[in-house]
C-alpha positions, 0 to 999 in steps of 0.5 A: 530502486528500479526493483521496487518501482517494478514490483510496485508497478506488478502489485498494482496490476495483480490487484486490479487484474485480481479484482477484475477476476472477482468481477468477472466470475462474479465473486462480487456484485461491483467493485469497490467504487474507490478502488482505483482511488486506493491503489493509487494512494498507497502507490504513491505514498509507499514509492515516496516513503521507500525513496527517503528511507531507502536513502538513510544510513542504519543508524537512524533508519528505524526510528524514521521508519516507525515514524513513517509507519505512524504517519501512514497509519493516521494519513490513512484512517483520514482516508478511509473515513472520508471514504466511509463519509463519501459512499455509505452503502459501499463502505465496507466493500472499499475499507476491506479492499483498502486493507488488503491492498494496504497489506500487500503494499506494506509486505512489499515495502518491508520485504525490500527493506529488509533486504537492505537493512536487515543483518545481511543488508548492503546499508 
């Protein structure tokens, strides 16, 4: 659990640090204005979900996993159109950016998932 919270943790400061390259060379004009709003979330939705399904025996993993994978998916359609509502002008700036971190969060997850539950895994 410790390895996940710290590659949790470097995940969270190459996507600021990467969007704070971006600025600085001027790849983009501003930054998302819910950046850190979105790192924040999928931080901690993915560290809760990664406890309780770290915690499960095989048997029952995939079935709650996909259920959790369906409850992010619908939590976070919520988000990005209460983000969408919120600054019109910046939507897609936030929702691309929201994406990509979505992506590397769930690699993340799954990659540590995997080596607990895959064929070679310690469950």
């Amino acid at each position: 659990m410790l390895k996940f919270i710290i590659a949790l943790s470097l995940t969270v400061l190459v996507l600021w640090g990467g969007l704070e390259l971006c600025l600085y060379y001027h790849w983009i004009d501003n930054a998302p204005s819910f950046a850190k709003e979105s790192i924040a979330l999928l931080f901690i939705t993915n560290l809760i979900i990664f406890y309780y399904l770290n915690r499960l025996s095989r048997e029952i993993f995939v079935q709650l996993y996909l259920l959790s994978m369906a409850l992010k998916i619908l939590a976070f359609a919520a988000f990005i159109l209460i983000i969408i509502l919120k600054n019109r002008d910046g939507a897609f700036a936030n929702v691309v950016f929201f994406l990509i971190a979505y992506l590397i969060f769930t690699a993340l997850e799954v990659a540590f998932l995997y080596k607990r539950f895959g064929p070679t895994g310690t469950s």
